[in-house]
C-alpha positions in Angstrom: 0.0 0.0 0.0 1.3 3.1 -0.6 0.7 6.6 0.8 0.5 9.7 -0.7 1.7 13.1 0.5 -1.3 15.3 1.2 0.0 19.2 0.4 -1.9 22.1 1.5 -2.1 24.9 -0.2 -1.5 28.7 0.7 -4.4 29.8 2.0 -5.1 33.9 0.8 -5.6 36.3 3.0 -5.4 36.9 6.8 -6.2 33.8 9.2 -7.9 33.5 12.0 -4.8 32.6 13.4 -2.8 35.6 12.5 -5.7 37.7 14.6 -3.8 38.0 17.8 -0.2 39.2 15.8 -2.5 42.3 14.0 -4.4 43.3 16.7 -0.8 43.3 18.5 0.6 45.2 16.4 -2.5 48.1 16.1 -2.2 48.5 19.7 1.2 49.2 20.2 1.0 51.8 17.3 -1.9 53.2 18.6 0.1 53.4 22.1 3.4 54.4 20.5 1.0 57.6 18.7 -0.5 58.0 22.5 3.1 58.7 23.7 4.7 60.7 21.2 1.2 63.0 21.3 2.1 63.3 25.0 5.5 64.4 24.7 5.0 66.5 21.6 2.4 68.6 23.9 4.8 68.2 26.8 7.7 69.9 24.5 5.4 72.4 22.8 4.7 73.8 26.7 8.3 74.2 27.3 8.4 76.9 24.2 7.8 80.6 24.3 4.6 80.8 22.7 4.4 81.8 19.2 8.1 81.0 18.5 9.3 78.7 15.8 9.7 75.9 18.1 6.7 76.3 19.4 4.3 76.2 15.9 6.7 73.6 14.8 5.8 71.2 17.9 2.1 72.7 17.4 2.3 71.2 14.0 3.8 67.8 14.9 1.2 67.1 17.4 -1.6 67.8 14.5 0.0 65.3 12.2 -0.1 62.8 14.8 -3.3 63.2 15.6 -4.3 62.5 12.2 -2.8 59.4 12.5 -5.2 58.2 15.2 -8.2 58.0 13.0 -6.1 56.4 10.4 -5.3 53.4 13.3 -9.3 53.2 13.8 -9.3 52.7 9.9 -7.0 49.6 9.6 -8.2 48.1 12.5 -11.6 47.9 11.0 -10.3 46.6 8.0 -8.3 43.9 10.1 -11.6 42.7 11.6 -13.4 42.9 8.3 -10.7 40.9 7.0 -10.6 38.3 9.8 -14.8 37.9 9.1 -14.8 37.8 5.7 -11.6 34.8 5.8 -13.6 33.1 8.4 -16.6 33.2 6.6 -14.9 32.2 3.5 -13.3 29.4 4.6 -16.1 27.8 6.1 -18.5 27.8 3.4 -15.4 26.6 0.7 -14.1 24.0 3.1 -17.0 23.1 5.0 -18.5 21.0 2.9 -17.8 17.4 2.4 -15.8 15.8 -0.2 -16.4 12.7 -1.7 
C-alpha cells in the first residue's frame, strides 16, 4: 500500500490565526502615537509661545493626531478581513468531499 503526500495549499488572505499578531501590532501603534502626542504637547509647553519651536511642535502634534483615525481605519479593516476569511473558509471548506 502506498501513501500519498497530502499538500496544503497557501491559504489567501489573513487567518484566524494571524488575529492576535495584528491586533498586537495596532495596539502598540496606537500606544506608541498616544506617547509621542504626550510628549510633543509636553515639549510644545516648554516653548515661548508663538516661536518657531513652538508652531513647529504645534504642527507635529496635529500630524499625529491625524494618525489616530487612520489606526481606527486599519483596525476595521483587520476585523473585516478576519470575518470575511472566516466566513470564507467555512462555506469553501465546510463542505464534504467525496
Amino acid at each position: 500500500m502506498e501513501l500519498r503526500k497530502i499538500e496544503a495549499k497557501p491559504k489567501k488572505g489573513i487567518q484566524l490565526s494571524q488575529a492576535f499578531g495584528a491586533v498586537l501590532t495596532l495596539v502598540l501603534v496606537s500606544v506608541l502615537v498616544i506617547i509621542a502626542i504626550f510628549l510633543f504637547v509636553t515639549l510644545s509647553d516648554s516653548f515661548t509661545s508663538n516661536s518657531a519651536q513652538a508652531n513647529a511642535s504645534n504642527a507635529m502634534v496635529t500630524e499625529f493626531a491625524n494618525y489616530t483615525s487612520l489606526i481606527g481605519l486599519v483596525g476595521t479593516i483587520i476585523f473585516l478581513g478576519l470575518v470575511i476569511g472566516v466566513l470564507v473558509a467555512s462555506f469553501a471548506f465546510g463542505g464534504r468531499r467525496v
